[in-house]
N, CA, C and O of each residue as an XYZ file, in Angstrom:
696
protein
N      20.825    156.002     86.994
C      22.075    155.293     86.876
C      22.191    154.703     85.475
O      21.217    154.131     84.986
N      23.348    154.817     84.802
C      23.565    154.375     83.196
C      23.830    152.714     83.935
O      24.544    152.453     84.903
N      23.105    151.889     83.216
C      23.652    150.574     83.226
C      23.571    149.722     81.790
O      22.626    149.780     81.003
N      24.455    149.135     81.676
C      25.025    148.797     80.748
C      25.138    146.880     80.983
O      25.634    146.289     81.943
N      24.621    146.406     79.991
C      24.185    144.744     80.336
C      25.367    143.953     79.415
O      25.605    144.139     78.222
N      26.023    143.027     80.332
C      26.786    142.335     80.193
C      26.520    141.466     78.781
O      25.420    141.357     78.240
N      27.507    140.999     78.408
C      27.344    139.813     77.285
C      28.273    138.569     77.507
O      28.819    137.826     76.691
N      28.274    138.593     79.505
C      29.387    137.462     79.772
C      28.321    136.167     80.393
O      27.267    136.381     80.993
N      28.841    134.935     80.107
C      28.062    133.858     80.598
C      29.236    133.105     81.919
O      30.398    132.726     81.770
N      28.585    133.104     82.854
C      29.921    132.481     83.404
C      29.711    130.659     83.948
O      28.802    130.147     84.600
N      30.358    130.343     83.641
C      29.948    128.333     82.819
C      30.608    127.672     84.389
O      30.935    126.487     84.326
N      30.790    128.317     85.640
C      31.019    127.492     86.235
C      30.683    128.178     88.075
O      31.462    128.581     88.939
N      28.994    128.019     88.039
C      28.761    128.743     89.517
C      28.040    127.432     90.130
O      27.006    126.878     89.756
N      28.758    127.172     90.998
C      27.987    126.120     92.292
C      27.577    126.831     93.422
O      27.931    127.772     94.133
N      26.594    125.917     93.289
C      25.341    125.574     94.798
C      25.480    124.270     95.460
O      25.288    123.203     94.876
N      25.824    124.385     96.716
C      25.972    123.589     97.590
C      24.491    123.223     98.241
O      23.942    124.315     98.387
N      23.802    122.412     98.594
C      22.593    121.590     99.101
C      22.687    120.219     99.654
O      23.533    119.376     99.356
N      21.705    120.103    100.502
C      21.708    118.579    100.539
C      21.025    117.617     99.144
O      20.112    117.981     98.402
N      21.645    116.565     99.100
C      21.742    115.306     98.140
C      20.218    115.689     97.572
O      20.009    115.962     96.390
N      18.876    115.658     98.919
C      18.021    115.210     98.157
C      17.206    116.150     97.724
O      16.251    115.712     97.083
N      17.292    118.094     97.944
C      17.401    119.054     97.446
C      17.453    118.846     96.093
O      16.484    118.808     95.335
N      19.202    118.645     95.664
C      19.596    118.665     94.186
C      19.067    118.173     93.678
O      18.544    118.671     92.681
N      18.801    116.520     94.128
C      18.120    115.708     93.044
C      16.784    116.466     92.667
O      16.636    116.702     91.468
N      15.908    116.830     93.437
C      14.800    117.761     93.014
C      14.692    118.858     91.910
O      13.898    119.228     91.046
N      16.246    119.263     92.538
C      16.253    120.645     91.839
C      16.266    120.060     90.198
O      15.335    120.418     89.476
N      17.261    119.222     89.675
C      17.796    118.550     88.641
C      16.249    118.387     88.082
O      15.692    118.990     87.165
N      15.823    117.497     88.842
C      14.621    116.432     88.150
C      13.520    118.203     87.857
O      13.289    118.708     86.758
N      13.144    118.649     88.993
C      12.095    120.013     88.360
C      12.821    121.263     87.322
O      12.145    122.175     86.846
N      14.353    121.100     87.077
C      14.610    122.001     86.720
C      15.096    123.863     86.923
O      15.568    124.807     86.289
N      14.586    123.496     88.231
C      14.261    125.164     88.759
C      14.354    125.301     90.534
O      13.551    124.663     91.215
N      15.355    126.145     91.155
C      15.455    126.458     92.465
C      13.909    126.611     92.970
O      12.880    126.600     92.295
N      14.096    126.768     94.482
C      13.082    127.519     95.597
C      13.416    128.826     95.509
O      14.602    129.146     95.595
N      12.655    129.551     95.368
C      13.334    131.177     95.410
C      13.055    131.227     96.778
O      12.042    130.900     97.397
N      14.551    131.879     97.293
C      14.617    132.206     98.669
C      14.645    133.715     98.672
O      15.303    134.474     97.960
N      13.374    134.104    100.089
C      13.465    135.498    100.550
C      13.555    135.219    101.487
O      12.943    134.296    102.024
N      14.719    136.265    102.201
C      15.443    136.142    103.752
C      16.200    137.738    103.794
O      17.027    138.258    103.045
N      15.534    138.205    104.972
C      16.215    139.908    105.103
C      17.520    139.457    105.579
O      18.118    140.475    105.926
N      18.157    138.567    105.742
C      19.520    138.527    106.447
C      20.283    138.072    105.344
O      21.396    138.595    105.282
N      19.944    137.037    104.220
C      20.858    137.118    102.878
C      21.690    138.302    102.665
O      21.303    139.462    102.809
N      23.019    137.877    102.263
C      24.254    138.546    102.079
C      23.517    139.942    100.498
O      23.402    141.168    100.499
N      23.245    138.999     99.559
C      22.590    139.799     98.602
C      20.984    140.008     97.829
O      20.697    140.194     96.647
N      20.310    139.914     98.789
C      19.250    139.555     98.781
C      18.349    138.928     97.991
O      19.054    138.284     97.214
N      17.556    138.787     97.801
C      16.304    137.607     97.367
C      16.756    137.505     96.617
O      17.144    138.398     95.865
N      17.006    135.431     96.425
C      17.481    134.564     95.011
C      18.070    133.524     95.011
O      17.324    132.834     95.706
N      18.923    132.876     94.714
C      19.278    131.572     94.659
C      20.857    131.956     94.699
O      21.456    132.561     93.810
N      21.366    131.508     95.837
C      23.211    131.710     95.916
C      23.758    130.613     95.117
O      23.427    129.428     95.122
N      24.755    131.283     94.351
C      25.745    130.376     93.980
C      27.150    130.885     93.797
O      27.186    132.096     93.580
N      28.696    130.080     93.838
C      29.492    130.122     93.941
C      30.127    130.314     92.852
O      30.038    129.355     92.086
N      31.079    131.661     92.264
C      31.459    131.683     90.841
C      32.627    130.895     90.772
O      33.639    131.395     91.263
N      32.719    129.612     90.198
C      34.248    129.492     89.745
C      34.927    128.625     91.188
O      36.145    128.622     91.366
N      34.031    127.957     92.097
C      35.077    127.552     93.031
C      33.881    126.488     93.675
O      33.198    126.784     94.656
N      33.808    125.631     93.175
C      33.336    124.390     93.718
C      33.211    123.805     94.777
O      32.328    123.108     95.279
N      34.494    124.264     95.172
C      34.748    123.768     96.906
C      33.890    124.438     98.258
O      33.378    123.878     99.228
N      33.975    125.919     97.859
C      33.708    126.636     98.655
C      31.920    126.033     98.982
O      31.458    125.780    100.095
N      31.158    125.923     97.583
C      29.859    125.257     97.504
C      29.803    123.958     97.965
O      28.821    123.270     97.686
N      30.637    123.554     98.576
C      30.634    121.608     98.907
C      30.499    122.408    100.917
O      29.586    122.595    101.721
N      32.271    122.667    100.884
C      32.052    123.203    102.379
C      30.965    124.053    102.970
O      30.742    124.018    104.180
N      30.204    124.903    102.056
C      29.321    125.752    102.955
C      28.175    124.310    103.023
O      27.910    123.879    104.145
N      27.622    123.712    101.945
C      26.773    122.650    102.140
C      26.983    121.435    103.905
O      26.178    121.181    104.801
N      28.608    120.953    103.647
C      28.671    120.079    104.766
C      28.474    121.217    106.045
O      27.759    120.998    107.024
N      28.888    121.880    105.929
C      28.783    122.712    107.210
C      27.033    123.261    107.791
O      26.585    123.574    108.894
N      26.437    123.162    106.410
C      24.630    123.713    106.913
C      24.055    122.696    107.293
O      23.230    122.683    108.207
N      24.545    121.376    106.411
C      23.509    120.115    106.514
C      24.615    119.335    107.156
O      25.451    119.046    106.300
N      24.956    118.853    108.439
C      26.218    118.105    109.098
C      25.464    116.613    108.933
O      24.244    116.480    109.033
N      26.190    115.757    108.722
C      25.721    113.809    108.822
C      24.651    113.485    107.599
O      23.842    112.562    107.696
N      24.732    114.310    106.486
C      24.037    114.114    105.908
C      24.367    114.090    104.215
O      25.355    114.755    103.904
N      23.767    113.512    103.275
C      24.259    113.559    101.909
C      23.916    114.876    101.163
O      22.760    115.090    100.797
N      24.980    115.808    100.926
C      25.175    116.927    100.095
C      25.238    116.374     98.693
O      25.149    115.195     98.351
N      25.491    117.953     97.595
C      25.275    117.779     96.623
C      25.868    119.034     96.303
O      25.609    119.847     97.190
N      26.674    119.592     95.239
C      26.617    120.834     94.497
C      25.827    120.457     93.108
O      25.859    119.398     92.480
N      25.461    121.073     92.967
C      24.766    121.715     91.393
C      26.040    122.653     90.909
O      26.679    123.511     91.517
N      26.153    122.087     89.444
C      27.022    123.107     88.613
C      25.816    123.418     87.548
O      25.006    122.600     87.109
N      25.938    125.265     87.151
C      25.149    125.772     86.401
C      25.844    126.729     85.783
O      26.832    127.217     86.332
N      25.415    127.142     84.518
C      26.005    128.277     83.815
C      24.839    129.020     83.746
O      23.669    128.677     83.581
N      25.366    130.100     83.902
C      24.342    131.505     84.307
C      25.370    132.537     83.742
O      26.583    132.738     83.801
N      23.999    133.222     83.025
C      24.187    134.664     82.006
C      24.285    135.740     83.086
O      23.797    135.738     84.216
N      24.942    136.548     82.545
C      24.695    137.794     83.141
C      24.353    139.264     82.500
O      24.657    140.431     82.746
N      23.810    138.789     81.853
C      22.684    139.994     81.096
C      22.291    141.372     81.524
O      22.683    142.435     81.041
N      21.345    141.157     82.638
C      21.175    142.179     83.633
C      21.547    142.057     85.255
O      20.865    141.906     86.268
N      22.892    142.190     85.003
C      23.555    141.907     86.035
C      23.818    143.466     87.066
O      24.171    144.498     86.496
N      23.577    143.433     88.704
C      23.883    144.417     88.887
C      25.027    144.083     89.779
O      24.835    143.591     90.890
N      26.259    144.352     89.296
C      27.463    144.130     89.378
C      28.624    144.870     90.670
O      29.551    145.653     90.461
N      28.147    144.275     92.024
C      29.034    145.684     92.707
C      30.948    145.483     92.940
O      31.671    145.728     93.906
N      31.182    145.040     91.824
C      32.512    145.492     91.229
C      32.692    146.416     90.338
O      33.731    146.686     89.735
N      31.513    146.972     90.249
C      31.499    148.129     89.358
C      31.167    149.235     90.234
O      30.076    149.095     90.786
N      31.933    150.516     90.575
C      31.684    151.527     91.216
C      30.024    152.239     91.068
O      29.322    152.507     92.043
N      29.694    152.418     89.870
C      28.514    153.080     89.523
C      27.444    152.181     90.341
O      26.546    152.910     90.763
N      27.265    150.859     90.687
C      26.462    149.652     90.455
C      26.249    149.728     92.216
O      25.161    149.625     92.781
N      27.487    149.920     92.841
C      27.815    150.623     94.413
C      27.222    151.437     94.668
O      26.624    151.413     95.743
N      27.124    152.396     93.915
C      26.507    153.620     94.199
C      25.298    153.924     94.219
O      24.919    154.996     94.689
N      24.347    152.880     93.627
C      23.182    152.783     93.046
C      22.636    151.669     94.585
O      21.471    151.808     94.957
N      23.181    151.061     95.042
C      22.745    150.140     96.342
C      23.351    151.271     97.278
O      24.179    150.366     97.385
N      23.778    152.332     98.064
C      24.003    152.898     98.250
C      22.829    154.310     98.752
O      22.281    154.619     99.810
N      22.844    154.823     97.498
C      21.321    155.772     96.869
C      20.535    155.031     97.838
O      20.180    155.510     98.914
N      20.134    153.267     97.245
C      18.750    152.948     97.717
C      18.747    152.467     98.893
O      17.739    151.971     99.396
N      20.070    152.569     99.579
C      20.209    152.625    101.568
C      19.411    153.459    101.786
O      18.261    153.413    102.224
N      20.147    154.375    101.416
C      19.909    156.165    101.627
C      18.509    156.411    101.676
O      18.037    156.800    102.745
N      17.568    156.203    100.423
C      16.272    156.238    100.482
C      15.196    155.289    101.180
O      13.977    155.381    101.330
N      15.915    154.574    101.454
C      14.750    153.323    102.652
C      15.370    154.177    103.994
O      14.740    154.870    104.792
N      16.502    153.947    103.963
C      16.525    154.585    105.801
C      15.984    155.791    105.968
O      15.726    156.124    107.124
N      15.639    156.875    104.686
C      14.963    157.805    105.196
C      13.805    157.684    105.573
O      13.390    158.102    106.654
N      12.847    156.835    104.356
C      11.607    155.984    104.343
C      11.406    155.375    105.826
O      10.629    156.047    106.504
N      11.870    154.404    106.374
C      11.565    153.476    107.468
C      12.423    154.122    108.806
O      12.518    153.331    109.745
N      12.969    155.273    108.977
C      13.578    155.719    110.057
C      14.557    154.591    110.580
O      14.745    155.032    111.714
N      14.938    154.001    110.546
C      15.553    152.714    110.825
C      16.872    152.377    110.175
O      17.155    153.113    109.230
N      17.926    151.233    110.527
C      18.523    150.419    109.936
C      18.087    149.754    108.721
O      17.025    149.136    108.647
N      19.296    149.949    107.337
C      18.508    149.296    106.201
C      19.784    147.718    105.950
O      20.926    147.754    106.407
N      19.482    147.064    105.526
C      20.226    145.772    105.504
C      20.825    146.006    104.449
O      20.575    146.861    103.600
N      22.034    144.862    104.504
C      23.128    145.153    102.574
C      21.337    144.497    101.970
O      20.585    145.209    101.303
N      21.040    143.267    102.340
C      20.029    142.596    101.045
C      18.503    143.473    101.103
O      17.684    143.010    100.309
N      17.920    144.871    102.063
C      17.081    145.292    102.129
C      17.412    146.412    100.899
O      16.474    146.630    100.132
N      18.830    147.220    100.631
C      19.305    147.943     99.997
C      19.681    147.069     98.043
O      19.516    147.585     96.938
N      20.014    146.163     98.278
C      20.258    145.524     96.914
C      19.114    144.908     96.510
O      19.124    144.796     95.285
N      18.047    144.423     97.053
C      16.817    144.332     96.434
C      16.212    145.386     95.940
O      15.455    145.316     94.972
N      16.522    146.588     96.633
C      15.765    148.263     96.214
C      16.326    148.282     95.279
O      15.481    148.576     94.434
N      17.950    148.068     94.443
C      18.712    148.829     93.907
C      18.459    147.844     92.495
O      18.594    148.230     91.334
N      18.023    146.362     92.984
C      17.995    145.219     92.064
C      16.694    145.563     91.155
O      16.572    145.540     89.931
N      15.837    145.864     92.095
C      14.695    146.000     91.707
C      14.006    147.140     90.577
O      13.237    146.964     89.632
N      14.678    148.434     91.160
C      14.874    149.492     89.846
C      15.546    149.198     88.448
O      15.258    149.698     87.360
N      16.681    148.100     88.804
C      17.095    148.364     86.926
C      16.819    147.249     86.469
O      17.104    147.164     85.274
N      16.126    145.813     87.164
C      15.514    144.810     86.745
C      16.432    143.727     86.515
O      16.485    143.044     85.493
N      17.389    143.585     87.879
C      18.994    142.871     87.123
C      18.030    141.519     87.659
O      17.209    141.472     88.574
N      18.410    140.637     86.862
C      18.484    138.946     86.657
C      19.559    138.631     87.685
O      19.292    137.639     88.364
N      20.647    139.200     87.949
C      21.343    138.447     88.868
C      22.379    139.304     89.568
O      22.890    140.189     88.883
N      22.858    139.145     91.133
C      23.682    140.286     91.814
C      24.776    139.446     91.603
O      24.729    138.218     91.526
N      25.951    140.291     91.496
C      27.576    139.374     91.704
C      28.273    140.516     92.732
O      28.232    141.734     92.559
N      28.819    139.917     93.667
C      29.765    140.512     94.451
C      30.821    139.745     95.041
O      30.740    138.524     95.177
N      32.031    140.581     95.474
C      33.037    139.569     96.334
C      32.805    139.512     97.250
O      32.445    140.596     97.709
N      32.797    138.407     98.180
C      32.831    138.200     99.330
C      34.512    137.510     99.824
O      35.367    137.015     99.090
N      34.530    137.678    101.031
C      35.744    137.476    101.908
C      34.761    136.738    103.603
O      33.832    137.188    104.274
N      35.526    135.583    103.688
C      34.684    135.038    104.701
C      35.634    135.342    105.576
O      36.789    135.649    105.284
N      35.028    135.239    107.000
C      36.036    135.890    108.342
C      36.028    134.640    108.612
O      35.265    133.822    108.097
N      37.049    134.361    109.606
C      37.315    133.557    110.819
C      37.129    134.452    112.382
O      36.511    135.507    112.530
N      37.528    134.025    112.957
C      37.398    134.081    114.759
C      38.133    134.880    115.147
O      38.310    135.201    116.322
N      38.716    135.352    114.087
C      40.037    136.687    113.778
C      40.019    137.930    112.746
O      40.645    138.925    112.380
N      39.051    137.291    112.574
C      39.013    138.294    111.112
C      39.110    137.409    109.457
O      38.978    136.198    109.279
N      39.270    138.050    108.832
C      39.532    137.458    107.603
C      41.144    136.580    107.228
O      42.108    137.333    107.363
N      41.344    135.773    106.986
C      42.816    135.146    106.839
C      43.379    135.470    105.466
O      42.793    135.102    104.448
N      44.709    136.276    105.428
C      45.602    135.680    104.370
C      46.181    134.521    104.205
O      46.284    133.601    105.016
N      46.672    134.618    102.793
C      47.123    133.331    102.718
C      48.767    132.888    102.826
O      49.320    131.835    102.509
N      49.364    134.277    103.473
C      50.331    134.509    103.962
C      51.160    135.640    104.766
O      50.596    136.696    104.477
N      51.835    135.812    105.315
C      51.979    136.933    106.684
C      52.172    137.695    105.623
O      52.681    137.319    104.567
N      51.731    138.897    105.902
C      52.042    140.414    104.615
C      51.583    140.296    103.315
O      51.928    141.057    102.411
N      50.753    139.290    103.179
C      50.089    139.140    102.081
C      48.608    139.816    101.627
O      47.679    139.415    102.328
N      48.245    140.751    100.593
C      47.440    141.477    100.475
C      46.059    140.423     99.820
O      44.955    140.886     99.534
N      46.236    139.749     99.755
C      45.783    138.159     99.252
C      44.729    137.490    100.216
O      45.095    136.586    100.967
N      43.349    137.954    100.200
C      42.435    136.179    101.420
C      42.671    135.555    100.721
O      43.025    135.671     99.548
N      42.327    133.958    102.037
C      42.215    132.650    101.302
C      40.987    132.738    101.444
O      40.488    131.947    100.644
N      40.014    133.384    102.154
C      38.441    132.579    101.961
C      37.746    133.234    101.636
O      36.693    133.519    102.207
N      38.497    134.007     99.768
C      37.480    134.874     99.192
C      36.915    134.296     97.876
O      37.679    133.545     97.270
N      35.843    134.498     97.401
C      35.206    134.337     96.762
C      33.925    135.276     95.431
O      33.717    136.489     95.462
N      33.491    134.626     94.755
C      32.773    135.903     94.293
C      31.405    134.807     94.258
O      31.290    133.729     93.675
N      30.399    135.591     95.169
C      28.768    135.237     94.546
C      27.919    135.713     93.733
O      27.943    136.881     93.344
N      27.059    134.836     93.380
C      26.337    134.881     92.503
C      24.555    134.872     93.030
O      24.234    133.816     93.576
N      23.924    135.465     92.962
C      22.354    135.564     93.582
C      21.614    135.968     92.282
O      21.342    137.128     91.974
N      21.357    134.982     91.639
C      20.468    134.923     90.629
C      18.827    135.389     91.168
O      18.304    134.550     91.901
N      18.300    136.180     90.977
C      16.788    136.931     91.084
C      16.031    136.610     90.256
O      14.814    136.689     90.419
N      16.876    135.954     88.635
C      14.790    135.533     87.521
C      16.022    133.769     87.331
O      17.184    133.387     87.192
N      15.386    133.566     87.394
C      15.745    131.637     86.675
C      15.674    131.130     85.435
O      15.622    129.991     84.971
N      15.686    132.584     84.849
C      15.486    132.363     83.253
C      17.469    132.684     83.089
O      18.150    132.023     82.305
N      17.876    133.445     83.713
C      19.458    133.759     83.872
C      20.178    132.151     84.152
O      21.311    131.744     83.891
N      19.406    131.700     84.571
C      20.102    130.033     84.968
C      19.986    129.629     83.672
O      18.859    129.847     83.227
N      21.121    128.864     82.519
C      20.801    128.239     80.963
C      21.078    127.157     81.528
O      20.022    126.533     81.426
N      21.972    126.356     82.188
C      22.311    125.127     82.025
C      22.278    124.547     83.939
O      22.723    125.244     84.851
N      21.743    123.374     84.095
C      21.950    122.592     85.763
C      22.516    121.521     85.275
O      22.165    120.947     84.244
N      23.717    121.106     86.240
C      24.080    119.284     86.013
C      24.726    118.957     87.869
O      25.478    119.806     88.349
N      24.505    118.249     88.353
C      24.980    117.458     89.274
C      26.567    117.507     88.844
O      27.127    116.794     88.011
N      27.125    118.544     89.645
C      29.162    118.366     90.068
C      29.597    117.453     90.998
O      30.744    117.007     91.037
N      28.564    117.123     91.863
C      29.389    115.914     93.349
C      28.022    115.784     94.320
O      26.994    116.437     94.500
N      28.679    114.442     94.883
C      27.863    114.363     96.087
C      28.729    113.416     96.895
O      29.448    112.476     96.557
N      28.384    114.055     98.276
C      29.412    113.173     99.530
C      28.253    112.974    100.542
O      27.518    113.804    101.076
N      28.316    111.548    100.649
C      27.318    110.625    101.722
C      27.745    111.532    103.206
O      28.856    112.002    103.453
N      26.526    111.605    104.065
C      26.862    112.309    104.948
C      27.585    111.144    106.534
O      28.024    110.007    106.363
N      27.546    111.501    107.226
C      28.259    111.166    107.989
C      27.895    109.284    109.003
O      28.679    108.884    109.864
């Protein structure tokens, strides 16, 4: 696969956590690297491109009665493997293809983007996401080609891609 490394920094991705998480994170500098086969994009640190809110609500909603926190960070995207890019699709795709032959089995989106992450050495996955409701996904108006609860993430894989952490908010929990 030709991949081709970004020269974009994007100066505004939140992480939603509880209060006393962040403060940690702040004071050490550096996430928990999370591995979880059920992550949307597998192994790394989620964050929210460009929408603050969405990182506050997923926080109150994981940690309920309790003091949250977003972290705002600017993160490079250098070796980014990008699946808004068709080629970048195709390449998580391929490495479905070759684990499910491998393991006879079901391969996961984050069992397939770690394979696919892992060959070209990306620092960080970006994709859109669209969150469902109890219905499906919502527009943000009847006949509108438009969600309201879309978003683009960010799953940083090395923490050297993270340049900048600062504390964006915190709301006392309940």
């Amino acid at each position: 696969m030709k991949f081709t490394e970004y020269s974009k920094i994007i100066p505004d991705a939140f992480h939603g956590t509880r209060l006393v998480d962040a403060e940690s994170i702040l004071e050490q500098g550096e996430f928990a690297f999370e591995k979880n086969p059920d992550h949307y994009l597998g192994d790394g640190v989620y964050f929210v491109e460009g929408a603050e809110q969405f990182a506050l609500d997923y926080a109150e909603r994981k940690f309920p009665g309790v003091p949250v926190a977003v972290i705002r960070a600017v993160v490079t995207l250098d070796r980014c493997l990008d699946l808004h890019i068709p080629e970048h699709v195709a390449a998580v795709k391929k490495a479905q293809v070759l684990l499910a032959q491998r393991t006879r089995g079901n391969v996961s989106d984050a069992a397939a983007i770690n394979s696919a992450a892992a060959i070209i050495r990306a620092h960080v996955v970006r994709s859109p996401f669209v969150r469902k409701g109890r219905k499906g996904p919502s527009k943000i108006f009847p006949g509108s080609r438009i969600y309201k609860d879309s978003f683009i993430y960010l799953c940083v894989r090395d923490q050297e891609a993270i340049l900048t952490l600062m504390l964006s908010c915190k709301v006392d929990g309940d």
